[in-house]
PDB file with SEQRES, HELIX, SHEET and CRYST1 records, atoms N, CA, C and O in Angstrom:
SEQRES   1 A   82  UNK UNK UNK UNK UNK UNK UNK UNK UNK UNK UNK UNK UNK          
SEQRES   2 A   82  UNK UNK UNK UNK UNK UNK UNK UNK UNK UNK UNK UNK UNK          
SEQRES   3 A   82  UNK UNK UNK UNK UNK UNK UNK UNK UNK UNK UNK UNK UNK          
SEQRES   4 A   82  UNK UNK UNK UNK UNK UNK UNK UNK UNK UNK UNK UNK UNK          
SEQRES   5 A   82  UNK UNK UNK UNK UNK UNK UNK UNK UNK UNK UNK UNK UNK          
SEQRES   6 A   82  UNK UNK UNK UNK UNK UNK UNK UNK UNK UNK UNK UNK UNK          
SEQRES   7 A   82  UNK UNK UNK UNK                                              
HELIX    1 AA1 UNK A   20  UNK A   22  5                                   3    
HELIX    2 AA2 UNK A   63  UNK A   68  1                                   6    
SHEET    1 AA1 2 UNK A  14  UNK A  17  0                                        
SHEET    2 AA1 2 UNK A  31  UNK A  35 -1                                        
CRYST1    1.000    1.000    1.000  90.00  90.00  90.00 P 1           1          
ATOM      1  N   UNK A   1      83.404 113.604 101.113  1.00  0.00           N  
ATOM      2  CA  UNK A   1      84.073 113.433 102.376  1.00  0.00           C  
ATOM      3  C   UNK A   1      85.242 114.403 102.420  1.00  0.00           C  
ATOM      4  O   UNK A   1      86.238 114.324 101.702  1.00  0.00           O  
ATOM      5  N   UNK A   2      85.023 115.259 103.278  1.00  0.00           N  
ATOM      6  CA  UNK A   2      86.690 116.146 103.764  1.00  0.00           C  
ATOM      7  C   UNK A   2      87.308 115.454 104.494  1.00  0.00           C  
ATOM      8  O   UNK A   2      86.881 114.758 105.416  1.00  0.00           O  
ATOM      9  N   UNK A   3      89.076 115.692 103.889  1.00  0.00           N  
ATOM     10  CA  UNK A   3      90.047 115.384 104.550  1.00  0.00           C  
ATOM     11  C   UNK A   3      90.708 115.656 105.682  1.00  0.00           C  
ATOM     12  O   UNK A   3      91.252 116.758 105.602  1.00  0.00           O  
ATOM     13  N   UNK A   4      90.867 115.175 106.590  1.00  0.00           N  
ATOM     14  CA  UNK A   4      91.184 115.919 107.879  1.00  0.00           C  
ATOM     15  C   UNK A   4      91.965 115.268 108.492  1.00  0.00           C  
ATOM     16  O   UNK A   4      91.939 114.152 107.973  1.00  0.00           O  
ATOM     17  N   UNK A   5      92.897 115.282 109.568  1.00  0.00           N  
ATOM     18  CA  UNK A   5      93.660 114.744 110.268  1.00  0.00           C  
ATOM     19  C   UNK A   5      93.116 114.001 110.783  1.00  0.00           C  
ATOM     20  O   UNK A   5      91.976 114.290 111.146  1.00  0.00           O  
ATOM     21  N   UNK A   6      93.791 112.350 111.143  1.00  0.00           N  
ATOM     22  CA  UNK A   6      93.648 111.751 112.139  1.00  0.00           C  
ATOM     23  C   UNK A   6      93.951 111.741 113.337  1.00  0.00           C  
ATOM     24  O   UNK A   6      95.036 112.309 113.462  1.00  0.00           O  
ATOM     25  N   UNK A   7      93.414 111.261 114.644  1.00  0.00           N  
ATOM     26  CA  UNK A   7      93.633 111.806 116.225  1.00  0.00           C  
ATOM     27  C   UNK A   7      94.898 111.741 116.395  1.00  0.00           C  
ATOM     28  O   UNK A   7      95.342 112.537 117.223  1.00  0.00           O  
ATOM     29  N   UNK A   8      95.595 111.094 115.915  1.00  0.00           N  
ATOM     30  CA  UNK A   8      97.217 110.920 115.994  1.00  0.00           C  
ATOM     31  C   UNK A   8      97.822 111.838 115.076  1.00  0.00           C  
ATOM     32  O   UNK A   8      99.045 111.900 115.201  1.00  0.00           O  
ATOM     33  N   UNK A   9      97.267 112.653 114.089  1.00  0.00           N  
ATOM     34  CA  UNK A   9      97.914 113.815 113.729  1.00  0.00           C  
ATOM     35  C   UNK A   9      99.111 113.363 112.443  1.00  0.00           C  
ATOM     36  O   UNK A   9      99.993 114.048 111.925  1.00  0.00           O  
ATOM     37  N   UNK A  10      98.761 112.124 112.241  1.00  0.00           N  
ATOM     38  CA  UNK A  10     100.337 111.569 110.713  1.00  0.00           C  
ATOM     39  C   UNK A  10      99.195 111.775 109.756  1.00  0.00           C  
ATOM     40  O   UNK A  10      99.535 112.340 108.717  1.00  0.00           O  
ATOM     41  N   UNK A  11      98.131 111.507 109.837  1.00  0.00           N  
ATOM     42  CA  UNK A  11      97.509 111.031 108.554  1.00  0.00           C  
ATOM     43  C   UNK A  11      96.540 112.351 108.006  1.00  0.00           C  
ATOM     44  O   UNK A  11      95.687 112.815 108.763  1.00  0.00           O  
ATOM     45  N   UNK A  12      96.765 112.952 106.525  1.00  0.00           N  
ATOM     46  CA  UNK A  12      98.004 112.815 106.090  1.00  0.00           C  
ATOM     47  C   UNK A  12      99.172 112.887 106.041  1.00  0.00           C  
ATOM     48  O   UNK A  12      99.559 113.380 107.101  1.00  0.00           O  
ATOM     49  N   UNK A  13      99.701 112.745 105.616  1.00  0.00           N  
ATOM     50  CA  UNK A  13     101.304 112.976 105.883  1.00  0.00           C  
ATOM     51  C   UNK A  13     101.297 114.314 105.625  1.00  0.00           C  
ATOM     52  O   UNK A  13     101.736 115.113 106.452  1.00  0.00           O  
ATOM     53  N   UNK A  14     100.705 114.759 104.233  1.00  0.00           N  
ATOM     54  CA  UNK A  14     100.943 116.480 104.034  1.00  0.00           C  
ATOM     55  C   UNK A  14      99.409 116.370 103.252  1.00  0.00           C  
ATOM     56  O   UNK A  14      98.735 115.422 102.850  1.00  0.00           O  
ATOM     57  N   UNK A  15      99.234 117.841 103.259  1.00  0.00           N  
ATOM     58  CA  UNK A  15      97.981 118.436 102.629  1.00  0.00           C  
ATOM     59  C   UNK A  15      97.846 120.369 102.698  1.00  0.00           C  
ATOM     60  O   UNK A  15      97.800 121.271 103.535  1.00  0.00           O  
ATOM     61  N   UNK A  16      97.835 120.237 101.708  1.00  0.00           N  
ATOM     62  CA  UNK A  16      98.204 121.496 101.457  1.00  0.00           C  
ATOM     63  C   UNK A  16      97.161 121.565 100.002  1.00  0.00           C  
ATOM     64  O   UNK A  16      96.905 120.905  98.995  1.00  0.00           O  
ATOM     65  N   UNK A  17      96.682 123.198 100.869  1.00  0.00           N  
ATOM     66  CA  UNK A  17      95.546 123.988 100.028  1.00  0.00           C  
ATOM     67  C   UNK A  17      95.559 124.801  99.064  1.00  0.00           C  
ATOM     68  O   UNK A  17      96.275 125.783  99.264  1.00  0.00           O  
ATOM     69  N   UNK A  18      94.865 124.752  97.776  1.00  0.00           N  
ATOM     70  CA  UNK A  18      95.162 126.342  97.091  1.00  0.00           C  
ATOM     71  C   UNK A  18      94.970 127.633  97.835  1.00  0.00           C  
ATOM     72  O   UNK A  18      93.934 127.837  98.467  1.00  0.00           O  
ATOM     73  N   UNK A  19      96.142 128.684  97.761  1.00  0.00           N  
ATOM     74  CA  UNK A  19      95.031 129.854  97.722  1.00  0.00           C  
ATOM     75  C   UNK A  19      95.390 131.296  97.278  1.00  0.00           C  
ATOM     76  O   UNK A  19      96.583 131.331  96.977  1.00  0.00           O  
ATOM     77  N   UNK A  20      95.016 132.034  97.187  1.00  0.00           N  
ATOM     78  CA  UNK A  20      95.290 133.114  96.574  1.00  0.00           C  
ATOM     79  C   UNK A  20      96.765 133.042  95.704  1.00  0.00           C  
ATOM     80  O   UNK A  20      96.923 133.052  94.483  1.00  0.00           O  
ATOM     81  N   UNK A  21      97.764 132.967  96.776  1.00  0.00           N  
ATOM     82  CA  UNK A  21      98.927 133.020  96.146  1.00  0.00           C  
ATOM     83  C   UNK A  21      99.871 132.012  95.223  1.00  0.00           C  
ATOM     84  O   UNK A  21     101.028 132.051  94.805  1.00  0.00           O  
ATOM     85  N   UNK A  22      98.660 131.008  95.121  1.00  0.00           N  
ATOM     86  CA  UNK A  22      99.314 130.031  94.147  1.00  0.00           C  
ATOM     87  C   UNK A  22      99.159 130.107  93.223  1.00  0.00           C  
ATOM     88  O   UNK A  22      99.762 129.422  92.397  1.00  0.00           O  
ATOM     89  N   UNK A  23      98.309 130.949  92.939  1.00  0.00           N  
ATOM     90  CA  UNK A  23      97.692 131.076  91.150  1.00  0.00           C  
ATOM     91  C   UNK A  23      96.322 130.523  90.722  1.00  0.00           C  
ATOM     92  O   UNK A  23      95.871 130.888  89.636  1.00  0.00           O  
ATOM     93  N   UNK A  24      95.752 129.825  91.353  1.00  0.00           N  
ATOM     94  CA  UNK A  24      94.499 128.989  91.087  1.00  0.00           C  
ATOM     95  C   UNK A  24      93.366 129.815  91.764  1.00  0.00           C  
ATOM     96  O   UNK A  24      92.775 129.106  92.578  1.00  0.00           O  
ATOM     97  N   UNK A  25      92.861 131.096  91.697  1.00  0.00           N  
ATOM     98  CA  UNK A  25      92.314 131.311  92.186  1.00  0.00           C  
ATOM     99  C   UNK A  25      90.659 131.247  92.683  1.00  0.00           C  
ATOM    100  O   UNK A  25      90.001 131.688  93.625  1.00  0.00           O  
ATOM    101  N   UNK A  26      90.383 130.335  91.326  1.00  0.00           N  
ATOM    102  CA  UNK A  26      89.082 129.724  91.395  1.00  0.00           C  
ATOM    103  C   UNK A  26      88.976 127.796  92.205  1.00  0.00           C  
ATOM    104  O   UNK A  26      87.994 127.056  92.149  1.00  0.00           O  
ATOM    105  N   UNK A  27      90.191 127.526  92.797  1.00  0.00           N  
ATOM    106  CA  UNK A  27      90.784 126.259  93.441  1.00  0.00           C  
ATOM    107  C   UNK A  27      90.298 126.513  94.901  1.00  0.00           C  
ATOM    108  O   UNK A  27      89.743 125.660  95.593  1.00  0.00           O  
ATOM    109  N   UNK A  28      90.626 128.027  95.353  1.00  0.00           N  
ATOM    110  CA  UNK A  28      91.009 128.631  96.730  1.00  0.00           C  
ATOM    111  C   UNK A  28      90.467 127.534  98.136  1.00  0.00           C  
ATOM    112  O   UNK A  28      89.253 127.338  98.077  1.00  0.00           O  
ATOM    113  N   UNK A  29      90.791 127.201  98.699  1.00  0.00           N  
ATOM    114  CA  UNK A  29      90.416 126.022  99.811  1.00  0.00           C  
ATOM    115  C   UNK A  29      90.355 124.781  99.202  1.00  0.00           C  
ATOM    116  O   UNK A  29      90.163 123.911 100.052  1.00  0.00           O  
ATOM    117  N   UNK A  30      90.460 124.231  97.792  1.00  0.00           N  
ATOM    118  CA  UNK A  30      90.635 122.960  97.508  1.00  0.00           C  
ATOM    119  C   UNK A  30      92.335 122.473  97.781  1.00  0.00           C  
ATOM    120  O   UNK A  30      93.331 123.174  97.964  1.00  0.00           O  
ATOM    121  N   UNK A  31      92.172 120.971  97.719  1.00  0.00           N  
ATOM    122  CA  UNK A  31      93.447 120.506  98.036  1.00  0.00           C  
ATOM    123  C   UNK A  31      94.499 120.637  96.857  1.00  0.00           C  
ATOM    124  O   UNK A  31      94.235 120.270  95.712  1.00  0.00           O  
ATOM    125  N   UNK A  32      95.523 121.104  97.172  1.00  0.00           N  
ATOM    126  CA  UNK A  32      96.596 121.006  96.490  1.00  0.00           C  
ATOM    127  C   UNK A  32      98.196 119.592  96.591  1.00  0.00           C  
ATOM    128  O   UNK A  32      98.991 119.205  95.734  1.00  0.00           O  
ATOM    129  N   UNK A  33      98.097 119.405  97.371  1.00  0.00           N  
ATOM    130  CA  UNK A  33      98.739 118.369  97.708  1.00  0.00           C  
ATOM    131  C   UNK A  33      98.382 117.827  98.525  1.00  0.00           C  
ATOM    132  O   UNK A  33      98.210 118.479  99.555  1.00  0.00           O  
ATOM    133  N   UNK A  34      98.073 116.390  98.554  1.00  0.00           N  
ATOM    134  CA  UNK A  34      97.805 115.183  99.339  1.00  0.00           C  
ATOM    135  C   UNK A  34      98.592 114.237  99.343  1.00  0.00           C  
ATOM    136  O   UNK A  34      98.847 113.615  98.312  1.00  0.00           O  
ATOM    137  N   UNK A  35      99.102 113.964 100.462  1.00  0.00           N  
ATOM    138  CA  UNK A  35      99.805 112.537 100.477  1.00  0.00           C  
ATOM    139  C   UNK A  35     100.192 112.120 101.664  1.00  0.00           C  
ATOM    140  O   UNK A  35     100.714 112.848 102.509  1.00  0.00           O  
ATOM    141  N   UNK A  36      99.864 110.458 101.842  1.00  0.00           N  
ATOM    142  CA  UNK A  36      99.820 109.502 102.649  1.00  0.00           C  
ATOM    143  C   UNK A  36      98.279 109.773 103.290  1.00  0.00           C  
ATOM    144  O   UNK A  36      98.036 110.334 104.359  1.00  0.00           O  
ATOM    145  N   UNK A  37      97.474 109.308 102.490  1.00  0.00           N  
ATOM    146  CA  UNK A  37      96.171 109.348 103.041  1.00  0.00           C  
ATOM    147  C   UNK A  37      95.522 108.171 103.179  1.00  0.00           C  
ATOM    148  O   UNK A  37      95.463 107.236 102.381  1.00  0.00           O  
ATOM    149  N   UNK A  38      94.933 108.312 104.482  1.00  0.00           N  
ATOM    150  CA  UNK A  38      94.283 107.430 105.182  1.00  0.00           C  
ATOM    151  C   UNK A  38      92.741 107.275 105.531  1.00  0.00           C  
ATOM    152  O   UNK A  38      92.170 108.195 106.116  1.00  0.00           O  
ATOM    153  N   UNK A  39      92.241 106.417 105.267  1.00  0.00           N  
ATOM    154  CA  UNK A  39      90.180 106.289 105.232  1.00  0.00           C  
ATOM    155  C   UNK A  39      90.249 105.898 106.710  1.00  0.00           C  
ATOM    156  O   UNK A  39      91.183 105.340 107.286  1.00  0.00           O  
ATOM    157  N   UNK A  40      89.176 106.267 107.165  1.00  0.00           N  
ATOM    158  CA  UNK A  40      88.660 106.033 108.620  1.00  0.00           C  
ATOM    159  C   UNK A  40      87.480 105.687 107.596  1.00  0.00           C  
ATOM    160  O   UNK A  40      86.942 106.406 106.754  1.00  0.00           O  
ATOM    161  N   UNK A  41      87.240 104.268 107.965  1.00  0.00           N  
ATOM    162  CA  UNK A  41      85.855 103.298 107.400  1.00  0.00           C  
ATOM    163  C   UNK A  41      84.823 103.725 108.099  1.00  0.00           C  
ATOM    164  O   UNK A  41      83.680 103.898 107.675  1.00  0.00           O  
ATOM    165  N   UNK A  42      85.239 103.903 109.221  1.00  0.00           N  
ATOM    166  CA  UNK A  42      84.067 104.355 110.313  1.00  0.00           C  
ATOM    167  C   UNK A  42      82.775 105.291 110.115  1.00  0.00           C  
ATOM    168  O   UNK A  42      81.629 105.269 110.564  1.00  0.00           O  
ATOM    169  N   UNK A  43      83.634 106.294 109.052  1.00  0.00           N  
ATOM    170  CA  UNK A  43      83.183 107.495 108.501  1.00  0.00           C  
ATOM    171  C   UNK A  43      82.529 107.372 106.794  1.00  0.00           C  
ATOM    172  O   UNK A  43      81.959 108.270 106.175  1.00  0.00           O  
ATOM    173  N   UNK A  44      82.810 106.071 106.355  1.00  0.00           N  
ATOM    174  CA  UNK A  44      82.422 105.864 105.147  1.00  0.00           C  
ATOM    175  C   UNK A  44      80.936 105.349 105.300  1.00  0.00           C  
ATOM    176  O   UNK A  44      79.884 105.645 104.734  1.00  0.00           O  
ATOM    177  N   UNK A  45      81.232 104.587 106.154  1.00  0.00           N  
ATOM    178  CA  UNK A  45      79.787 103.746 105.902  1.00  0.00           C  
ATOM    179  C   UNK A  45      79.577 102.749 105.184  1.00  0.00           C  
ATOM    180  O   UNK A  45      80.400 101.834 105.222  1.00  0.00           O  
ATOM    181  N   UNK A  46      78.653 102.667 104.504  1.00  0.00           N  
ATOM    182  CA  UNK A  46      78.523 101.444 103.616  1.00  0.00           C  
ATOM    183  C   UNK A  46      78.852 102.200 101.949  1.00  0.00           C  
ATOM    184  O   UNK A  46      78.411 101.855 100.852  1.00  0.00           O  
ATOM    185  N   UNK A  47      79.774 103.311 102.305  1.00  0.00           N  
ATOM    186  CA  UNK A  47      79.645 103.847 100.916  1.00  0.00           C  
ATOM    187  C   UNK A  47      80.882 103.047 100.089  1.00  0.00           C  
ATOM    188  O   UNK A  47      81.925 102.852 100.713  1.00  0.00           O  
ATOM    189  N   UNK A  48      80.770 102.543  98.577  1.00  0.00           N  
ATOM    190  CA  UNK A  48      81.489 101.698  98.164  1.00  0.00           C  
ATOM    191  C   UNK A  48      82.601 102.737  97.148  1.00  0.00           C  
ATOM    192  O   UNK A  48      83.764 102.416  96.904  1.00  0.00           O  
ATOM    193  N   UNK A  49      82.083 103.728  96.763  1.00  0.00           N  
ATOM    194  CA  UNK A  49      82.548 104.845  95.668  1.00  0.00           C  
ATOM    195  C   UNK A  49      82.662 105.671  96.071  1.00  0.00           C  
ATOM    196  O   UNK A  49      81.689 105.721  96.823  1.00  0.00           O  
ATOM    197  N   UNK A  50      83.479 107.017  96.261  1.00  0.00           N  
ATOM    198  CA  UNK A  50      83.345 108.017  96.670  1.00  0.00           C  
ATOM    199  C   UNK A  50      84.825 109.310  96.307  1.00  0.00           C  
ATOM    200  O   UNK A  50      86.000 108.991  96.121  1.00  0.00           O  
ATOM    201  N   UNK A  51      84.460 110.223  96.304  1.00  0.00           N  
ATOM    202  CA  UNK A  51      85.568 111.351  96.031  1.00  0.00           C  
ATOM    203  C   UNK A  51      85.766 111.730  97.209  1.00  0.00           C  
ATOM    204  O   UNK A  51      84.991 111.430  98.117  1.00  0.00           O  
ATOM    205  N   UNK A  52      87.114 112.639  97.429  1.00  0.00           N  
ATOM    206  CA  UNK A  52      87.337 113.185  98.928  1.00  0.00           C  
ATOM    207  C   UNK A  52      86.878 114.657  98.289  1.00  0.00           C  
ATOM    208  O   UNK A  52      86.908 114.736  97.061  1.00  0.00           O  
ATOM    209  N   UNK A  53      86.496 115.719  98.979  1.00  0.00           N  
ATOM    210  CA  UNK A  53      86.043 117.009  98.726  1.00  0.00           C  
ATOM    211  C   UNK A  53      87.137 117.778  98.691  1.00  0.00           C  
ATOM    212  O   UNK A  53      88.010 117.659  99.551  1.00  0.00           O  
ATOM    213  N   UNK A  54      87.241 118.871  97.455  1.00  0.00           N  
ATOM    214  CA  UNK A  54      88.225 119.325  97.241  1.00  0.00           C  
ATOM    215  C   UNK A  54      89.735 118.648  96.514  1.00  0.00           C  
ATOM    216  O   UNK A  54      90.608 119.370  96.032  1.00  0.00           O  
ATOM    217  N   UNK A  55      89.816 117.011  96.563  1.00  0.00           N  
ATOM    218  CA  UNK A  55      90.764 116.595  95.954  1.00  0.00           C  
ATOM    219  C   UNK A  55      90.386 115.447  94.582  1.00  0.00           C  
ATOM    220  O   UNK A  55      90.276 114.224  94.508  1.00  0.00           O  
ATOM    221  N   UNK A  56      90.280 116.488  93.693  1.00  0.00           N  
ATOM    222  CA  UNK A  56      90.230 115.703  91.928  1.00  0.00           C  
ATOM    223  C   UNK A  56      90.902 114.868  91.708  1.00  0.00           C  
ATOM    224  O   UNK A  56      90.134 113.968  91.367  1.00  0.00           O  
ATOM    225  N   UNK A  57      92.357 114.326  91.635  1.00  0.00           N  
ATOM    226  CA  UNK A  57      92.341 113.051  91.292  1.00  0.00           C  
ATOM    227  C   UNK A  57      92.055 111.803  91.627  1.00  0.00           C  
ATOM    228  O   UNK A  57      92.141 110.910  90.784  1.00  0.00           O  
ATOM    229  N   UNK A  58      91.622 111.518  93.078  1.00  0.00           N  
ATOM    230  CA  UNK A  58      91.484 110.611  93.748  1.00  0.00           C  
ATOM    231  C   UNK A  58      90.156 110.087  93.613  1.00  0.00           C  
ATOM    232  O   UNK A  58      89.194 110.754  93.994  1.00  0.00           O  
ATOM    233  N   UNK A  59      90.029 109.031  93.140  1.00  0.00           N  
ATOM    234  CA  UNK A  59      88.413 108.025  93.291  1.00  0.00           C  
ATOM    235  C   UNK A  59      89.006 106.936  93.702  1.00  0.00           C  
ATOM    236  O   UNK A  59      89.820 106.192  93.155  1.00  0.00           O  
ATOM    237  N   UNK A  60      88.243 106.921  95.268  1.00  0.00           N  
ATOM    238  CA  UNK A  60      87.947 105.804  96.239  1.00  0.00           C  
ATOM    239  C   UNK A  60      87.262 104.891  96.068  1.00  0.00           C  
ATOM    240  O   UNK A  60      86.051 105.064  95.931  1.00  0.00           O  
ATOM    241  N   UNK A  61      87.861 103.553  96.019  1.00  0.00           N  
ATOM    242  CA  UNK A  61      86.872 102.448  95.659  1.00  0.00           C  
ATOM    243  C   UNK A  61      86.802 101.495  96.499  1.00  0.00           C  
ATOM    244  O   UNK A  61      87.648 101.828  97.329  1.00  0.00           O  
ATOM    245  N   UNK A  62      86.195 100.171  96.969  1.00  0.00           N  
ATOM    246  CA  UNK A  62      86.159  99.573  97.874  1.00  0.00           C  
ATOM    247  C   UNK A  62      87.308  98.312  96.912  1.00  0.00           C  
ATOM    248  O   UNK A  62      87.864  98.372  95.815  1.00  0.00           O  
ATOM    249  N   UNK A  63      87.255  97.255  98.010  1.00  0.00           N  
ATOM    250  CA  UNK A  63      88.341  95.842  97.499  1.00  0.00           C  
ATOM    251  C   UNK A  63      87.460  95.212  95.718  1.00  0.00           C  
ATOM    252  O   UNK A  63      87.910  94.911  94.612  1.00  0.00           O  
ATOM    253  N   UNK A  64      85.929  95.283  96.391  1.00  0.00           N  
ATOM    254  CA  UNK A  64      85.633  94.380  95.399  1.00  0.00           C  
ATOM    255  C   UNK A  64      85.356  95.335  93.976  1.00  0.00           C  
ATOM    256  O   UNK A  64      85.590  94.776  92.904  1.00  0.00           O  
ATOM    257  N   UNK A  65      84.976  96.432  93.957  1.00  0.00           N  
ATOM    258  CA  UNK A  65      84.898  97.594  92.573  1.00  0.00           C  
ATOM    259  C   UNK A  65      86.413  97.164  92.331  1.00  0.00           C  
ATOM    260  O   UNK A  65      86.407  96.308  91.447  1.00  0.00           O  
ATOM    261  N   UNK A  66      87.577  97.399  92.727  1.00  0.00           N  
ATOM    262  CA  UNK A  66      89.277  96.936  92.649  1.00  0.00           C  
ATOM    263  C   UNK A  66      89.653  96.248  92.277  1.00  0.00           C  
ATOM    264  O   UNK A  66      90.779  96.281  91.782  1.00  0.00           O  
ATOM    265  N   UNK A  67      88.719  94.991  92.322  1.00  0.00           N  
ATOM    266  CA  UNK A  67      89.301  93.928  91.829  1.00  0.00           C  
ATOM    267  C   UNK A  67      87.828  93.216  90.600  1.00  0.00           C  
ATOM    268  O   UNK A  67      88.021  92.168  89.985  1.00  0.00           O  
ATOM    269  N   UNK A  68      86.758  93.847  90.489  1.00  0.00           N  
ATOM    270  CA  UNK A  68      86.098  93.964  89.264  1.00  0.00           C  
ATOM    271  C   UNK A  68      86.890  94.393  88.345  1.00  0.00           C  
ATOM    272  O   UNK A  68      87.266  93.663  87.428  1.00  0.00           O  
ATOM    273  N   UNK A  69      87.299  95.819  88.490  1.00  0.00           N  
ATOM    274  CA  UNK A  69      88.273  96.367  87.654  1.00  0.00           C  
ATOM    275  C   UNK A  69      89.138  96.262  87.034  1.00  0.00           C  
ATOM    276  O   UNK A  69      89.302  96.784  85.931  1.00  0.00           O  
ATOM    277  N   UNK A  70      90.098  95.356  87.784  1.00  0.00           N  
ATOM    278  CA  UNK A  70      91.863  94.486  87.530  1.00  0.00           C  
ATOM    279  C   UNK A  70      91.118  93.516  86.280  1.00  0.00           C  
ATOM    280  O   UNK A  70      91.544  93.281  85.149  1.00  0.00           O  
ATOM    281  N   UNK A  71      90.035  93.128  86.846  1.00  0.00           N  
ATOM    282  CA  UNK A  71      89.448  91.530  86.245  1.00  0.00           C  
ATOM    283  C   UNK A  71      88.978  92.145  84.681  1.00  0.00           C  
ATOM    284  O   UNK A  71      89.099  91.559  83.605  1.00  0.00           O  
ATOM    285  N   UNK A  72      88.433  93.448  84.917  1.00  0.00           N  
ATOM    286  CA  UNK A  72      87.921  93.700  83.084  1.00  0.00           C  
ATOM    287  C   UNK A  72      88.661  94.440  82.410  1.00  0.00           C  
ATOM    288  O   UNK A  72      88.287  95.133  81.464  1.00  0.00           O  
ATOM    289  N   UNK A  73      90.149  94.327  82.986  1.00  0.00           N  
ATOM    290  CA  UNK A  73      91.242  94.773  81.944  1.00  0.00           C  
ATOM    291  C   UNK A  73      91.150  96.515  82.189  1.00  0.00           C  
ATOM    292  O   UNK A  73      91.684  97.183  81.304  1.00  0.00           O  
ATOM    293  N   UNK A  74      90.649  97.097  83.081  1.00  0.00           N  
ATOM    294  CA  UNK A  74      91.076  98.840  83.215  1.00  0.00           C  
ATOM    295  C   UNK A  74      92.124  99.088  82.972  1.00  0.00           C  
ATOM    296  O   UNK A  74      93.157  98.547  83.364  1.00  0.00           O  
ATOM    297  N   UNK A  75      91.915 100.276  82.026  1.00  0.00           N  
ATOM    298  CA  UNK A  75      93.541 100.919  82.310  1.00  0.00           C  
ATOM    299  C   UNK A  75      93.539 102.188  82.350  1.00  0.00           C  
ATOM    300  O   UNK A  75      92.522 102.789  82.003  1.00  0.00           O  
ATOM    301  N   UNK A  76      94.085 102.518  82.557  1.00  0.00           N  
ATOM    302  CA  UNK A  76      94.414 104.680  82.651  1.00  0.00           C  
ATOM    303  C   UNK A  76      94.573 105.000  84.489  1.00  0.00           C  
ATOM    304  O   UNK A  76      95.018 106.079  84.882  1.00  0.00           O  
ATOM    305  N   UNK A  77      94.242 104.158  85.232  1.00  0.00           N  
ATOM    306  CA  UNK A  77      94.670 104.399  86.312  1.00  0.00           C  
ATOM    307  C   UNK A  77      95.332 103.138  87.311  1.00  0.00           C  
ATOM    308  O   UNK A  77      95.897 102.151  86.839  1.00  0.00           O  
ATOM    309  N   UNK A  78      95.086 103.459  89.180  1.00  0.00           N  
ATOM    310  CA  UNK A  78      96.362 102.346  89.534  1.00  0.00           C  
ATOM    311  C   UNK A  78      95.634 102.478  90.859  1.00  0.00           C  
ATOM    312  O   UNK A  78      94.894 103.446  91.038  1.00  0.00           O  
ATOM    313  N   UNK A  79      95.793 101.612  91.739  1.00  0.00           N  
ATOM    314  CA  UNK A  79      95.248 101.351  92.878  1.00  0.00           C  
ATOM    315  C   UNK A  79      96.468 101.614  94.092  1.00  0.00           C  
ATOM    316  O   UNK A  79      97.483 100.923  94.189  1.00  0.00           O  
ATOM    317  N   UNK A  80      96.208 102.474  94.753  1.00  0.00           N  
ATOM    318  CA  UNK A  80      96.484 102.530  96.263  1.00  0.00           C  
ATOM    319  C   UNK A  80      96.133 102.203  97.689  1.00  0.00           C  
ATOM    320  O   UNK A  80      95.697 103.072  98.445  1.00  0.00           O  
ATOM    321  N   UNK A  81      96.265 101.319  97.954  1.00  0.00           N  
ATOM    322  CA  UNK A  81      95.212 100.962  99.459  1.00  0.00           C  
ATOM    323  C   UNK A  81      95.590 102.159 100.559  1.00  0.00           C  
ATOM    324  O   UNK A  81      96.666 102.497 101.051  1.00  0.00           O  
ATOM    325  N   UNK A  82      94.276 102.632 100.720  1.00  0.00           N  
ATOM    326  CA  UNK A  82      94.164 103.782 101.502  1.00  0.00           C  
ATOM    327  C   UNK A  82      93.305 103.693 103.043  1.00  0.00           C  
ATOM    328  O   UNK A  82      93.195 104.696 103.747  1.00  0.00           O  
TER     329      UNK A  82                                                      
END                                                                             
């Protein structure tokens, strides 16, 4: 799924791309900064797992993968409702 503005234009808050001049030049059009991001469900579907395109740290999970997770003791990462 690519990230893109919502019709109201906040969401994300920022997003910002590699490219040439940042140094990453094998990154070039992936995301470099993301933040305050927002899911339009609309657009998910019935998908329960998913990555946004272009942005590596983020794995999207639904309530109940979230709270499987909490329940079998995960650790190394942290939940954001998005």
């Amino acid at each position: 799924m690519k990230c893109e503005l919502d019709e109201s234009g906040r969401y994300p808050k920022e997003a910002r791309r590699f490219t040439l001049e940042t140094g990453r030049p094998e990154r070039v059009g992936e995301y470099q900064v993301v933040s305050g991001l927002r899911i339009d469900k609309s657009k998910v579907e019935d998908a329960r797992v998913f990555k946004l395109w272009g942005w590596r740290p983020a794995l999207i999970v639904d309530g109940e993968i979230k709270l499987a997770l909490e329940e079998a003791g995960s650790v190394g990462g942290y939940f954001e409702e998005v």
